[in-house]
C-alpha positions as CSV (number, residue, x, y, z in Angstrom):
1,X,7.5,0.3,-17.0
2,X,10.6,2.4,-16.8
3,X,11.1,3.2,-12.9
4,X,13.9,5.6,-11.2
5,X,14.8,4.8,-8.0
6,X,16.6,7.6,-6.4
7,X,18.4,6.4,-2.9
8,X,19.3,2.3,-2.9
9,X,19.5,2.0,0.5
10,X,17.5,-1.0,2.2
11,X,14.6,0.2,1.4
12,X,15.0,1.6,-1.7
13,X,17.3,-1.5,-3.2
14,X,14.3,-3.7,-1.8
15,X,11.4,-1.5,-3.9
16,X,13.8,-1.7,-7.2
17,X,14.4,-5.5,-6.7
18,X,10.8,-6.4,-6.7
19,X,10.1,-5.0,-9.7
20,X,12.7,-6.3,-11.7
21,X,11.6,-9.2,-10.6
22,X,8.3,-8.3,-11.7
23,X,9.5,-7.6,-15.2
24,X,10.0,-3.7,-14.9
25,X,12.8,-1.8,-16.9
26,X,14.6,-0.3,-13.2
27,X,17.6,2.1,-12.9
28,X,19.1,3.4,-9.3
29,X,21.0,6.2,-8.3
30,X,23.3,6.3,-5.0
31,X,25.8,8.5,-3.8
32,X,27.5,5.1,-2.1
33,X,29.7,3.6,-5.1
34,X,29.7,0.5,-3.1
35,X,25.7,0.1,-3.0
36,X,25.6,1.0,-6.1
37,X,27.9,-1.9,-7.2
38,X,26.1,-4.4,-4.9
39,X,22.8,-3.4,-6.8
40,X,24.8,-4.2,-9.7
41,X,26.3,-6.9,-9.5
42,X,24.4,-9.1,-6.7
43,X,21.2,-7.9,-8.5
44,X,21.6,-7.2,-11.7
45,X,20.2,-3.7,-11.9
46,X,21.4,-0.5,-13.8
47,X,22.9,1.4,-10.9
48,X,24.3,4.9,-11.5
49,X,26.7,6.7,-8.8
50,X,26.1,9.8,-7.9
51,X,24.0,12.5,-6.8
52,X,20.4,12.1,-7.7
53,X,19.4,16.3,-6.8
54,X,22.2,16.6,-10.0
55,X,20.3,17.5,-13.0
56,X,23.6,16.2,-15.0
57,X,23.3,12.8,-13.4
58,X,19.0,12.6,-13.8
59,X,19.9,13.2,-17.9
60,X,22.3,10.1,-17.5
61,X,19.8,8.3,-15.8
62,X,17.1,9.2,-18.8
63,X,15.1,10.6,-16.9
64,X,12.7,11.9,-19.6
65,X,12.1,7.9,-20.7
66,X,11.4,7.3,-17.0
67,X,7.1,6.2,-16.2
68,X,8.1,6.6,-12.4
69,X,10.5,8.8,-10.3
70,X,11.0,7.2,-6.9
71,X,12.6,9.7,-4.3
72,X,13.7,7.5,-1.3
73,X,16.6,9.8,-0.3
74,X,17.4,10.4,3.2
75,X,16.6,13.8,3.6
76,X,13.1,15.4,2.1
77,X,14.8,18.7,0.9
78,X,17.0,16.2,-1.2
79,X,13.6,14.3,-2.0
80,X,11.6,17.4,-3.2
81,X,14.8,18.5,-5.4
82,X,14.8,15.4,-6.9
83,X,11.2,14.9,-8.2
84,X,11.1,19.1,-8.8
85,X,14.3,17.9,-11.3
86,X,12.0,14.5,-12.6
87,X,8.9,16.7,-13.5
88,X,11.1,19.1,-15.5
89,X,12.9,16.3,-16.8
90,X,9.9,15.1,-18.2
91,X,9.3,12.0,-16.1
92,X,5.6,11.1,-15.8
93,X,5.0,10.2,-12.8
94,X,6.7,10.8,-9.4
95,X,6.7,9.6,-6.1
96,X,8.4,10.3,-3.1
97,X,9.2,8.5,0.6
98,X,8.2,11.2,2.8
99,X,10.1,11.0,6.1
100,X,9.3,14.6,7.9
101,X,5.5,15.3,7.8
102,X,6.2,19.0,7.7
103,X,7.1,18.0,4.1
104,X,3.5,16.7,2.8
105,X,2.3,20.2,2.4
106,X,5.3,21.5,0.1
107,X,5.1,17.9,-1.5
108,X,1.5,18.6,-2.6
109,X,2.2,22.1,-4.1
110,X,5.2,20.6,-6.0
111,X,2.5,18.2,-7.4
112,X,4.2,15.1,-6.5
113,X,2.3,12.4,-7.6
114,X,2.0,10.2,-4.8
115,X,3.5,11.0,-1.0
116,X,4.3,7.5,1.1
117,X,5.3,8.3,4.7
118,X,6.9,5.3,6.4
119,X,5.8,6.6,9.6
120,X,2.3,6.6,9.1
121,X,2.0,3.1,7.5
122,X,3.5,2.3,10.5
123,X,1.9,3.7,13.0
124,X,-1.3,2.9,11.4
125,X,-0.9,-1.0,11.2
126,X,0.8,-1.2,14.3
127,X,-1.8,0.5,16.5
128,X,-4.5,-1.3,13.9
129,X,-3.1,-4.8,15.7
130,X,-2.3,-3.3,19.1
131,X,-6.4,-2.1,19.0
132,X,-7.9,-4.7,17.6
133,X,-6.4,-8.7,17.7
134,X,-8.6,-9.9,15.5
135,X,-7.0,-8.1,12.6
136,X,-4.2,-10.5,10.8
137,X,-2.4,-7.5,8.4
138,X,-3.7,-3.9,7.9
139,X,-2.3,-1.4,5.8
140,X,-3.7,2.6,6.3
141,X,-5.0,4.1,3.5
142,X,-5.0,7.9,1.9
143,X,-4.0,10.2,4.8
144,X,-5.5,7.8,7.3
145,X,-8.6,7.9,7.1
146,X,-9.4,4.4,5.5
147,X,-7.6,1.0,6.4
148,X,-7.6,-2.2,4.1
149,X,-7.5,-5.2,6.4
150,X,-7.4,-9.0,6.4
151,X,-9.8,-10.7,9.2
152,X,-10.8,-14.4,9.8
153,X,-14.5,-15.1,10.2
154,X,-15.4,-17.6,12.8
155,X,-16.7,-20.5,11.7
156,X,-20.2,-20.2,14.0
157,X,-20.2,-16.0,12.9
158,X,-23.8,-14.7,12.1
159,X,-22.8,-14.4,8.5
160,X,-20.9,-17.5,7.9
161,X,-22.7,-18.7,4.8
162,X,-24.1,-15.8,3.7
163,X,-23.5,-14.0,0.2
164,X,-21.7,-11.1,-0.2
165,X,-25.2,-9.6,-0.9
166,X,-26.7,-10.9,2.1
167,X,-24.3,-9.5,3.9
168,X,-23.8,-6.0,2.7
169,X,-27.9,-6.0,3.0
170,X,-28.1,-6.2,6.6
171,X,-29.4,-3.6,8.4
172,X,-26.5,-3.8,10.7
173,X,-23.3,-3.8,8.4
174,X,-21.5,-1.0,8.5
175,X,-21.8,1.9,6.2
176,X,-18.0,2.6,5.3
177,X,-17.1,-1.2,5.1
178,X,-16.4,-2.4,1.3
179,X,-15.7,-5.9,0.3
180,X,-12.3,-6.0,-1.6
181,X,-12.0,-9.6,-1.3
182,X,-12.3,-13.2,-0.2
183,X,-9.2,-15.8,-0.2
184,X,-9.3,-18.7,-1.4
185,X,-8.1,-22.1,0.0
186,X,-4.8,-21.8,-2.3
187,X,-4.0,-18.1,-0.8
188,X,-5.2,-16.4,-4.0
189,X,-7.6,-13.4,-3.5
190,X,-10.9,-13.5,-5.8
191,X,-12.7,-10.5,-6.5
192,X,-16.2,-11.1,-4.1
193,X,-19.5,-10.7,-6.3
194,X,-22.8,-10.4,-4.7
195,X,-23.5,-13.9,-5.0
196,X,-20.2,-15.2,-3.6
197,X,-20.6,-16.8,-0.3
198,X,-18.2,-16.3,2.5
199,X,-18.0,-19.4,4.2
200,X,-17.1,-19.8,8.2
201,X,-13.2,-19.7,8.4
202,X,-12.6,-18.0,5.4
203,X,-10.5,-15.2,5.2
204,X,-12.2,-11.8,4.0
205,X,-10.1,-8.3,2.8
206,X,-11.8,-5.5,4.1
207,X,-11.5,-1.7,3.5
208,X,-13.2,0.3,6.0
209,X,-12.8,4.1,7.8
210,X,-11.1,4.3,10.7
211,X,-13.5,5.1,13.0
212,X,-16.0,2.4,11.8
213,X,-13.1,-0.4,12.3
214,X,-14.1,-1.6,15.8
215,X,-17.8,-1.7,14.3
216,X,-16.8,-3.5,11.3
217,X,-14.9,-6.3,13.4
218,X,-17.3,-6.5,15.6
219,X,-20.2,-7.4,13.0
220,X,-18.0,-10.2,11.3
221,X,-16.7,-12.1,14.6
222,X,-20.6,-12.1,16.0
223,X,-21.4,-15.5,16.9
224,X,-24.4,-16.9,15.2
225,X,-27.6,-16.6,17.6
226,X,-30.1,-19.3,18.3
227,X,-32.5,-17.8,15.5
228,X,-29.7,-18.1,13.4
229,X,-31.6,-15.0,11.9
230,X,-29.5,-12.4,9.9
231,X,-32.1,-9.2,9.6
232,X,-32.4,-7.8,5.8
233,X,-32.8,-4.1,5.2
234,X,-35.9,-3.6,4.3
């Protein structure tokens, strides 16, 4: 893909890195001549200096080839200029870092693409691991309402064992909870099928809604009972 970073600060340079690294066709813009450079010539990116609301400088840029607009400016008015500039450029798709929530509204209307706001990402995974300890990395999903989380099942839990189908058929198992994936020994995630077992000590992905999270942890860390009985919906 073609991606335009506008804004190559830490975060920005950090984003435009990884995907050139990933094999992506990536061009920033930054007022700083000396970040720009350092982009340049420590990473090897196209960097262009300047002002990325300039509709002169977006042209240079080639806008108009670009798959993704990134906006991670420091200030949203300078944000929402810039991907107001990429849609009439003809770029076709843009995203933008929101920092001000007051923003997300005038974002939407502009039909930005995709909105990320640092501070709830933050604040979502943060009071995800204050809440709940048995949570290794969570990441908040949509406006907040889902999370995707990483959780270690005991190796004595009730469904230690158990298929993914057993599982989800319990009459117990939470409704929101969905089964994004299981990791394997080497670290790489596998796409769970009904008939993949999640074995004791294994790590599961999660997605679940917020206010089911405690639930959801809750069903996966039970200890196995002296039945050993997991009871099927019927």
């Amino acid at each position: 893909m073609r991606v335009l970073i506008a804004g190559a600060g830490r975060a920005g340079l950090s984003v435009a890195v990884h995907l050139a690294k990933m094999g992506h066709d990536v061009t920033t813009v930054d007022r700083d001549e000396a970040i720009a450079n350092s982009a340049f010539e420590r990473h090897g990116l196209v960097s262009l200096v300047g002002d990325a609301t300039d509709a002169g400088l977006l042209q240079e840029a080639e806008v108009a080839r670009a798959d993704v607009v990134v906006a991670m400016l420091r200030r949203d008015a300078d944000n929402l200029a810039v991907a107001l500039l990429a849609q009439a450029g003809g770029a076709k798709r843009v995203m933008v870092r929101m920092r001000d929530p007051a923003y997300r509204g005038v974002y939407v209307r502009a039909g930005v693409d995709q909105i990320l706001s640092e501070i709830d990402v933050f604040i979502g995974a943060m009071a995800t691991a204050i809440e709940h300890p048995g949570v290794r990395h969570a990441m908040v999903l949509g406006a907040g309402e889902s999370v995707a989380f990483e959780l270690d099942v005991p190796v004595d839990s009730v469904i230690a064992g158990r298929t993914v189908s057993t599982i989800a058929g319990s009459a117990s198992f939470p409704s929101s909870c969905v089964f994004a994936g299981v990791y394997r020994p080497d670290g790489r995630v596998e796409a769970p099928r009904g008939s993949s077992v999640v074995a004791g000590g294994a790590t599961v992905l999660l997605v679940a809604a917020r206010d089911e999270l405690a639930e959801v942890i809750a069903f996966f860390l039970r200890r196995e009972p002296a039945s050993g009985a997991v009871h099927e919906r019927r």
